[in-house]
PDB file with SEQRES, HELIX, SHEET and CRYST1 records, atoms N, CA, C and O in Angstrom:
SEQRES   1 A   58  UNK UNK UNK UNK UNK UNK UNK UNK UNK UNK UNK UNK UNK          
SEQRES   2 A   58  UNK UNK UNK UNK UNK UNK UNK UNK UNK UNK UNK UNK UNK          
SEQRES   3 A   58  UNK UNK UNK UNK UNK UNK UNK UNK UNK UNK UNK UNK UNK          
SEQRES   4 A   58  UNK UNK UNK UNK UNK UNK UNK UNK UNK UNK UNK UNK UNK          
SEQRES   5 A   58  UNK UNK UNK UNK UNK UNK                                      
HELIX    1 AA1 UNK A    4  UNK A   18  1                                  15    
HELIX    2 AA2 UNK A   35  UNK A   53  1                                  19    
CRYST1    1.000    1.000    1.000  90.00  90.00  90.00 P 1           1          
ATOM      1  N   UNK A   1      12.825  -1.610  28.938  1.00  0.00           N  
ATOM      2  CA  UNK A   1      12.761  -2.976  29.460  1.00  0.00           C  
ATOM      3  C   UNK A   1      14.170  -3.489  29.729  1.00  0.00           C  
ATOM      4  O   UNK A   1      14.945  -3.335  28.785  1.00  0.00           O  
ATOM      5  N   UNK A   2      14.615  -4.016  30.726  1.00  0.00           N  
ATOM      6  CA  UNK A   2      15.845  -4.582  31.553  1.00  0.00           C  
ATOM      7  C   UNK A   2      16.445  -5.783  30.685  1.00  0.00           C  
ATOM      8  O   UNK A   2      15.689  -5.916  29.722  1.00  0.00           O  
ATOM      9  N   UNK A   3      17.104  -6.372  30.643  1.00  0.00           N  
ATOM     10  CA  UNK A   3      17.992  -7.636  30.303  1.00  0.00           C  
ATOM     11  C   UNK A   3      16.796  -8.899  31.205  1.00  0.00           C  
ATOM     12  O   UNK A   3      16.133  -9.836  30.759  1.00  0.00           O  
ATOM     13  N   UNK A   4      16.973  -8.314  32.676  1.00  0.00           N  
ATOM     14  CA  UNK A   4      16.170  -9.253  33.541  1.00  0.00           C  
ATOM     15  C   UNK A   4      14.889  -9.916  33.267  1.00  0.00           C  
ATOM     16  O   UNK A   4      14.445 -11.056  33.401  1.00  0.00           O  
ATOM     17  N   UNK A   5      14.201  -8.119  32.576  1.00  0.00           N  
ATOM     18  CA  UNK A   5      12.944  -8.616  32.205  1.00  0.00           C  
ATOM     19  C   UNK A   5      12.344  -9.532  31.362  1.00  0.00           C  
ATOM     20  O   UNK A   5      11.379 -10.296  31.358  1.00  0.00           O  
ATOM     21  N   UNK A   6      13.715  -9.011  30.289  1.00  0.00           N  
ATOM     22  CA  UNK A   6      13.277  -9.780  28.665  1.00  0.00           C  
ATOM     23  C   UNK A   6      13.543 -11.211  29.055  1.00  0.00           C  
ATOM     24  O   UNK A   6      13.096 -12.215  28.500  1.00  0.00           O  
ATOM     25  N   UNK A   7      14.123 -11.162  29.811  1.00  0.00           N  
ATOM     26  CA  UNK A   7      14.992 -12.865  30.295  1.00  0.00           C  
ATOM     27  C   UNK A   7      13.418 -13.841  30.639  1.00  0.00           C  
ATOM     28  O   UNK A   7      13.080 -14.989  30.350  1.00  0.00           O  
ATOM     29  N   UNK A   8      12.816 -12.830  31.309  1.00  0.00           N  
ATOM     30  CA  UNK A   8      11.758 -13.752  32.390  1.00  0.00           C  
ATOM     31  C   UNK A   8      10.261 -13.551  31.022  1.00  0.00           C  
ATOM     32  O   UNK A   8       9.393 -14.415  30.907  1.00  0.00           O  
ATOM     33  N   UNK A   9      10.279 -12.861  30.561  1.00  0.00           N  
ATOM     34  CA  UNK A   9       9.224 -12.683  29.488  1.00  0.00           C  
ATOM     35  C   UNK A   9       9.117 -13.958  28.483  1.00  0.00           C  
ATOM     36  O   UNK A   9       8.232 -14.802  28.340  1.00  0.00           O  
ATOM     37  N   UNK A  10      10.556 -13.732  27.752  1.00  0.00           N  
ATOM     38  CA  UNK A  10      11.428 -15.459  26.729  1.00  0.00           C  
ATOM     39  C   UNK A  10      11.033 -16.449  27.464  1.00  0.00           C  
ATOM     40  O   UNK A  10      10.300 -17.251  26.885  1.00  0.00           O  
ATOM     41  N   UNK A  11      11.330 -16.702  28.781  1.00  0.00           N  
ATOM     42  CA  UNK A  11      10.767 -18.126  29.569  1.00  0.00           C  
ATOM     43  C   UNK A  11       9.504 -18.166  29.542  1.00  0.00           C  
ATOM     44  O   UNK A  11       8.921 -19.177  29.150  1.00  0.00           O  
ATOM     45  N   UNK A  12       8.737 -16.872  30.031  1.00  0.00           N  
ATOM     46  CA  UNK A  12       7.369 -17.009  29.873  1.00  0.00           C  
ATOM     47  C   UNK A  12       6.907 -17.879  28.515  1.00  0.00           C  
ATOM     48  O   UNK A  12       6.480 -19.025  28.370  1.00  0.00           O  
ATOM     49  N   UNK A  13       7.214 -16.722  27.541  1.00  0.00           N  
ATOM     50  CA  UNK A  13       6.323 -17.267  26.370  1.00  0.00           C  
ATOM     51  C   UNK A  13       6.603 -18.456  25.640  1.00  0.00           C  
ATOM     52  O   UNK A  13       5.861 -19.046  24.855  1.00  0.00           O  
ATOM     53  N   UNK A  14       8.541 -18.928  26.229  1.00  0.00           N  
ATOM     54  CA  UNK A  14       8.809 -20.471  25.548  1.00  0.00           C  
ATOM     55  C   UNK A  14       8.161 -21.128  26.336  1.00  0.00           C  
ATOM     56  O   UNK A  14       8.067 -22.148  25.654  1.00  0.00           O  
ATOM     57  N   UNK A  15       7.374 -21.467  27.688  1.00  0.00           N  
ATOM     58  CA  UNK A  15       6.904 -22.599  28.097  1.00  0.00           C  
ATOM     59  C   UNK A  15       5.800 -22.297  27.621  1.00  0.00           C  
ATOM     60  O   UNK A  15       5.441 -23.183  26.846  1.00  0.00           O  
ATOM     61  N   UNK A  16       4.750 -21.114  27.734  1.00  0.00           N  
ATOM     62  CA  UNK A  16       3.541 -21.204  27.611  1.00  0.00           C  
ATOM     63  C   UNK A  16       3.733 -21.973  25.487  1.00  0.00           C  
ATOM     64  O   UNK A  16       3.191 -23.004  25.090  1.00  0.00           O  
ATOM     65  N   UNK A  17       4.340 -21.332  24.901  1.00  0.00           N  
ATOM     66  CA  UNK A  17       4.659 -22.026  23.244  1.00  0.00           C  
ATOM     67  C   UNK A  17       4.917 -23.436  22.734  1.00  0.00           C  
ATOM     68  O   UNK A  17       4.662 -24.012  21.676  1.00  0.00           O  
ATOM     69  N   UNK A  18       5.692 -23.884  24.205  1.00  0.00           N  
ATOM     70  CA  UNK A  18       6.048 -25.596  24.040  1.00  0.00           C  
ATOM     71  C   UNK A  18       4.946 -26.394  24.732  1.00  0.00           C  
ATOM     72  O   UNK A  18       4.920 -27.599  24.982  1.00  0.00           O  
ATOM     73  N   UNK A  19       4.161 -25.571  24.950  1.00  0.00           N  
ATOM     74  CA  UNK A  19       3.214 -26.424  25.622  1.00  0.00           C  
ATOM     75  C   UNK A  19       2.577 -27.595  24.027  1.00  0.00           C  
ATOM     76  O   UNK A  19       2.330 -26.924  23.025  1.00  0.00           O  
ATOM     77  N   UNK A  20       2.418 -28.737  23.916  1.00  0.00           N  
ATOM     78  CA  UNK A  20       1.504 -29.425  23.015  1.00  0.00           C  
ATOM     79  C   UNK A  20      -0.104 -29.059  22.906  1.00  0.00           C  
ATOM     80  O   UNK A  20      -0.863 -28.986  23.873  1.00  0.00           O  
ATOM     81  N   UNK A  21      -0.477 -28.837  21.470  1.00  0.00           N  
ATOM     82  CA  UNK A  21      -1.633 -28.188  21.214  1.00  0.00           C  
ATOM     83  C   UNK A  21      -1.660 -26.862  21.732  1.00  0.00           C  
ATOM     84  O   UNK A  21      -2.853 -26.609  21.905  1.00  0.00           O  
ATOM     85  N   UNK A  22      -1.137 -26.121  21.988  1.00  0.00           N  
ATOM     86  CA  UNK A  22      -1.354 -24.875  22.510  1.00  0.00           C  
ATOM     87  C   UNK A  22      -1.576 -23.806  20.869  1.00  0.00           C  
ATOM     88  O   UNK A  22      -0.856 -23.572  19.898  1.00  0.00           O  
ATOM     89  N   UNK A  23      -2.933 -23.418  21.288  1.00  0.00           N  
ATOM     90  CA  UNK A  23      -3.264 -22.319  19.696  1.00  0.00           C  
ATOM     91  C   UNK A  23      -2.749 -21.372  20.078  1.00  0.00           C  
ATOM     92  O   UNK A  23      -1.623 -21.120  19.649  1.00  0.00           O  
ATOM     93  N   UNK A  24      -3.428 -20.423  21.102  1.00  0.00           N  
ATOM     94  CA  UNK A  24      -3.788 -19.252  21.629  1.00  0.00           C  
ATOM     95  C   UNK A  24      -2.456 -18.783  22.917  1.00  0.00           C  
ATOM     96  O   UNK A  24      -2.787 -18.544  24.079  1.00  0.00           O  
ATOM     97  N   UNK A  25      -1.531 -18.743  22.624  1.00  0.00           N  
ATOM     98  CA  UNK A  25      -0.431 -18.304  23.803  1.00  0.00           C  
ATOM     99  C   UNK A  25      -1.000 -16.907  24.632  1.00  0.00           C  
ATOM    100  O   UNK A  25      -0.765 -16.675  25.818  1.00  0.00           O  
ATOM    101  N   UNK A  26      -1.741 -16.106  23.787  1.00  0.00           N  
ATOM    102  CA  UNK A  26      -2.617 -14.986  24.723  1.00  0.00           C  
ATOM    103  C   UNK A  26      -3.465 -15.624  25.950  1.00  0.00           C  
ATOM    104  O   UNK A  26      -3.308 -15.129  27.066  1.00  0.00           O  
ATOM    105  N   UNK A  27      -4.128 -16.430  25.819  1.00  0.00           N  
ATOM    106  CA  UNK A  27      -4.835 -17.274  26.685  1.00  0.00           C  
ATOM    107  C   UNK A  27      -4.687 -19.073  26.771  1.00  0.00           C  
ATOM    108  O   UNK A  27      -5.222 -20.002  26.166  1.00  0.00           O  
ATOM    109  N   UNK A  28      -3.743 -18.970  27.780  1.00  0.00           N  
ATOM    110  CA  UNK A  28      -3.500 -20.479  27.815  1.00  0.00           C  
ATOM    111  C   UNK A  28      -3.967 -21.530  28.541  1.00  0.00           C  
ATOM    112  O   UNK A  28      -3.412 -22.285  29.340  1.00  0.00           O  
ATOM    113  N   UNK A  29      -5.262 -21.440  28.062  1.00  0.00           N  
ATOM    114  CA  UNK A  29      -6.332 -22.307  28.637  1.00  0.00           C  
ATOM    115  C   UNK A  29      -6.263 -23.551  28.588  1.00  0.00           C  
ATOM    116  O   UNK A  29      -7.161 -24.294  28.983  1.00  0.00           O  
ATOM    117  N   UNK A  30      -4.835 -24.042  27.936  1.00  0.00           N  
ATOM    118  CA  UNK A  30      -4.053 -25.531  27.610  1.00  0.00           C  
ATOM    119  C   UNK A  30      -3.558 -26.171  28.813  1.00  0.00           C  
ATOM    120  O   UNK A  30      -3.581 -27.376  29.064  1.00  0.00           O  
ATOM    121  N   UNK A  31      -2.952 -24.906  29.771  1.00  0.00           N  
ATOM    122  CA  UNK A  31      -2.366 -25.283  31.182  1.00  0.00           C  
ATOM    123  C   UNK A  31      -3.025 -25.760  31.655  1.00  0.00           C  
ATOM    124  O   UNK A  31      -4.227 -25.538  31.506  1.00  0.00           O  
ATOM    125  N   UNK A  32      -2.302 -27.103  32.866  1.00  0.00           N  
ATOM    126  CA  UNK A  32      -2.577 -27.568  33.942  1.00  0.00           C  
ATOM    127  C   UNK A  32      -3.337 -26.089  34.788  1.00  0.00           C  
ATOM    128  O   UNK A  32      -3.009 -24.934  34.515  1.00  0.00           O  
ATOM    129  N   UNK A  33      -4.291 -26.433  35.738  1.00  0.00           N  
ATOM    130  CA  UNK A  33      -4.554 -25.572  36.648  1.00  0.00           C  
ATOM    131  C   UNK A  33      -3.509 -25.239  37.977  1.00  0.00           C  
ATOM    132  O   UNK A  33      -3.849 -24.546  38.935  1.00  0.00           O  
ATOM    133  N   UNK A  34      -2.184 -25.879  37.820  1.00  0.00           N  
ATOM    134  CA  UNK A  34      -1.093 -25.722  38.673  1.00  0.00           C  
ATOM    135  C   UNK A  34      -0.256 -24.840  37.711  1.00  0.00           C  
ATOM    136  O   UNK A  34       0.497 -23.939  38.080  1.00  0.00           O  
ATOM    137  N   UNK A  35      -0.451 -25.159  36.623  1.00  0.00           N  
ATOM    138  CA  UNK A  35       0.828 -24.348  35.717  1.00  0.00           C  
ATOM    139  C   UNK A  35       0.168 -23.050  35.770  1.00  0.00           C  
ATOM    140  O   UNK A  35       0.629 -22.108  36.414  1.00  0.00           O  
ATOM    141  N   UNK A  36      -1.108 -22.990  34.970  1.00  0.00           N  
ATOM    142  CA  UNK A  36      -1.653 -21.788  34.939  1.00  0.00           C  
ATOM    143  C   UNK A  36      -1.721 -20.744  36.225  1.00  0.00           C  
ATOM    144  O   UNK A  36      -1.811 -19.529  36.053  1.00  0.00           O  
ATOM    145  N   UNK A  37      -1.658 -21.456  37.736  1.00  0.00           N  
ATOM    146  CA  UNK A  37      -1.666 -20.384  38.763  1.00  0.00           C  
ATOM    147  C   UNK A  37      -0.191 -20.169  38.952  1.00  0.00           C  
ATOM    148  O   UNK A  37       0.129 -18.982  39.027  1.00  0.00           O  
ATOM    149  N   UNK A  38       0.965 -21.219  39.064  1.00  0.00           N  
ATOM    150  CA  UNK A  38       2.175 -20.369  38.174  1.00  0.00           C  
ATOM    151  C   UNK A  38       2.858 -19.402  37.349  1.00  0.00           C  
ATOM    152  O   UNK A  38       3.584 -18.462  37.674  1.00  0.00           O  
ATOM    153  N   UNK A  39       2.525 -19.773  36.336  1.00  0.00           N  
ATOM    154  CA  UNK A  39       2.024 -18.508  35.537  1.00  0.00           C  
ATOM    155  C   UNK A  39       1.895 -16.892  36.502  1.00  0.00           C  
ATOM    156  O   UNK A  39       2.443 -15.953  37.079  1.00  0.00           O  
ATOM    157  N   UNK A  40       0.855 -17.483  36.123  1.00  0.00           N  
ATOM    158  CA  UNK A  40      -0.330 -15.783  36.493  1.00  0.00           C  
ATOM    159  C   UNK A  40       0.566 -15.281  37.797  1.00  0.00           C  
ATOM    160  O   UNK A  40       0.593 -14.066  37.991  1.00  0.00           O  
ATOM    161  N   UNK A  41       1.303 -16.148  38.706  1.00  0.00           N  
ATOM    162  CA  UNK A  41       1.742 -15.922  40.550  1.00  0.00           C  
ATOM    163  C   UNK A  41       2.668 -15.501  39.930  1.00  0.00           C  
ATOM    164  O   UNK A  41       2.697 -14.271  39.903  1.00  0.00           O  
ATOM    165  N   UNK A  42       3.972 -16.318  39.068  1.00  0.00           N  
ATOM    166  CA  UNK A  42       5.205 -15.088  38.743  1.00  0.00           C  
ATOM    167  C   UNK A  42       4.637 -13.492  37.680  1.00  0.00           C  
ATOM    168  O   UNK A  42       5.398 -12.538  37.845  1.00  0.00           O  
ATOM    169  N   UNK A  43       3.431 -13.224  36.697  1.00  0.00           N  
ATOM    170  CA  UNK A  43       3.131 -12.610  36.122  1.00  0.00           C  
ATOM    171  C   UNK A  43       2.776 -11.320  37.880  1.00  0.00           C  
ATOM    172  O   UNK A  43       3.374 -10.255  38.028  1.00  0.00           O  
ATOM    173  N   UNK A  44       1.987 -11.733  38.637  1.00  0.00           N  
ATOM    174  CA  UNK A  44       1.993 -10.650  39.496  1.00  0.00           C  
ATOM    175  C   UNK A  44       3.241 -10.468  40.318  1.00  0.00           C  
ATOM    176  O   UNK A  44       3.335  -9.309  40.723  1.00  0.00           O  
ATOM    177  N   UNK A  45       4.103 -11.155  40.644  1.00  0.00           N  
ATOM    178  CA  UNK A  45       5.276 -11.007  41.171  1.00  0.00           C  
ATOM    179  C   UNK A  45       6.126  -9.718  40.747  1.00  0.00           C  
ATOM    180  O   UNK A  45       6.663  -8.734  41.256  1.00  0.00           O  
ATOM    181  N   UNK A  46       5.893 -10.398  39.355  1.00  0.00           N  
ATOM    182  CA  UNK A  46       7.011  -9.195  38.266  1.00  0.00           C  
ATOM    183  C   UNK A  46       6.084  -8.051  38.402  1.00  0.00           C  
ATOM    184  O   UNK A  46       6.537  -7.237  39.207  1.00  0.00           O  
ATOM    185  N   UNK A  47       4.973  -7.711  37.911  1.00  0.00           N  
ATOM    186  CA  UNK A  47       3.850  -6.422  38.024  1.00  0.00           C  
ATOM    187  C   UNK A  47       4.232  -6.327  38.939  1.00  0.00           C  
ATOM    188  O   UNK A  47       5.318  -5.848  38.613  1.00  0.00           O  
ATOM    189  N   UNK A  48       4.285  -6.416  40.475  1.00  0.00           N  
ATOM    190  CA  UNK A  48       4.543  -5.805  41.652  1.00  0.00           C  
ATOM    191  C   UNK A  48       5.814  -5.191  42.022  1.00  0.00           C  
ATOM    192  O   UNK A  48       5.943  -4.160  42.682  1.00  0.00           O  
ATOM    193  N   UNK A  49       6.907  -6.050  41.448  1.00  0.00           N  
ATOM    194  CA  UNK A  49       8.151  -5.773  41.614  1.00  0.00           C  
ATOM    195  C   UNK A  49       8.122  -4.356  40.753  1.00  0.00           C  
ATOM    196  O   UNK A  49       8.338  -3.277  41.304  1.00  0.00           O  
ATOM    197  N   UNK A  50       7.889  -4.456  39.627  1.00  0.00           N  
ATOM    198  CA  UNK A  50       7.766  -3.386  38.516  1.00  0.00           C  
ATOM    199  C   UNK A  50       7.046  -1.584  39.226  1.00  0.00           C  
ATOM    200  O   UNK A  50       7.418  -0.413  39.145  1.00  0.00           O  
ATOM    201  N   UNK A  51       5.864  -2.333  39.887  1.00  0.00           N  
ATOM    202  CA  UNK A  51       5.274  -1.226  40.277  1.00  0.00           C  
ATOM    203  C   UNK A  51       6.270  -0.600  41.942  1.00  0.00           C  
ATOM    204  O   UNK A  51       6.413   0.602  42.165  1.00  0.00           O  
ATOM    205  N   UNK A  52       6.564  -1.184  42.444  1.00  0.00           N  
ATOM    206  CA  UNK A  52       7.570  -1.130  43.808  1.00  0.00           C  
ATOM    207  C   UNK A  52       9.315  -0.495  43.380  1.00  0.00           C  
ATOM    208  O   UNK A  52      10.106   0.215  44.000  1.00  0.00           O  
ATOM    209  N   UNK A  53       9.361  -1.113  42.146  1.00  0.00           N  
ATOM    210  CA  UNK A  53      10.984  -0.910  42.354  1.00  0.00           C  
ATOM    211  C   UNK A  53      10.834   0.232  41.296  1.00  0.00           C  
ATOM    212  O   UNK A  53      11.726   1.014  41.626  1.00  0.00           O  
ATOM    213  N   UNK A  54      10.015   0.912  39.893  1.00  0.00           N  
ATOM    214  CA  UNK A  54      10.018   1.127  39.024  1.00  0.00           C  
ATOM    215  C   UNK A  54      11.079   2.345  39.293  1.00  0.00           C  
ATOM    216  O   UNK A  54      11.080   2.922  40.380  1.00  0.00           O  
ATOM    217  N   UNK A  55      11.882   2.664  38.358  1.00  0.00           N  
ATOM    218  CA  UNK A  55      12.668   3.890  38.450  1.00  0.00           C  
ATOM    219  C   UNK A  55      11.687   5.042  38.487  1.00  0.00           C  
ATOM    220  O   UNK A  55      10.604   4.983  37.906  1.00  0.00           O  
ATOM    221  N   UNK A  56      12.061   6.015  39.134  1.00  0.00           N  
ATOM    222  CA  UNK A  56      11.272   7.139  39.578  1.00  0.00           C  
ATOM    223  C   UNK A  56      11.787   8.043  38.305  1.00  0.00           C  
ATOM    224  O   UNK A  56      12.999   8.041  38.089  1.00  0.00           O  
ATOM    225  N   UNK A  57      11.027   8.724  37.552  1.00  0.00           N  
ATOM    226  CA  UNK A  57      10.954   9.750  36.033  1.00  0.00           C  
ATOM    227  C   UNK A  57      11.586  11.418  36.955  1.00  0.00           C  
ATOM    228  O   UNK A  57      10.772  12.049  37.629  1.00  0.00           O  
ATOM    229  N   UNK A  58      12.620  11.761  36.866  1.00  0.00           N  
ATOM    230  CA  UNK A  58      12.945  13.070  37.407  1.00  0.00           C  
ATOM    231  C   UNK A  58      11.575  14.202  37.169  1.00  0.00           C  
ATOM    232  O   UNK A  58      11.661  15.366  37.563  1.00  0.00           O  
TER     233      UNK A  58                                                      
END                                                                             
């Protein structure tokens, strides 16, 4: 895992964590329905980037 990644993972899980009342950070059914498609839109961003750029295994 990259510097980049861990960077964008930490943001992930501090907003989804500071959210108020939030139990369940696995499922954050606490979000706005704008935050939550946020979310999920940078979560496939990164999966795509990941799957597109991934270093190739010799």
């Amino acid at each position: 895992m990259g510097v980049w990644e861990f960077a964008v993972w930490v943001a992930l899980w501090a907003a989804i964590l500071a959210k108020p009342g939030s139990i369940d950070p696995i499922l954050p059914v606490i979000l706005s329905s704008g935050e939550f498609l946020i979310v999920w839109f940078g979560i496939g961003i990164w999966a795509f980037l990941m799957f597109r750029y991934y270093p190739k295994k010799p």
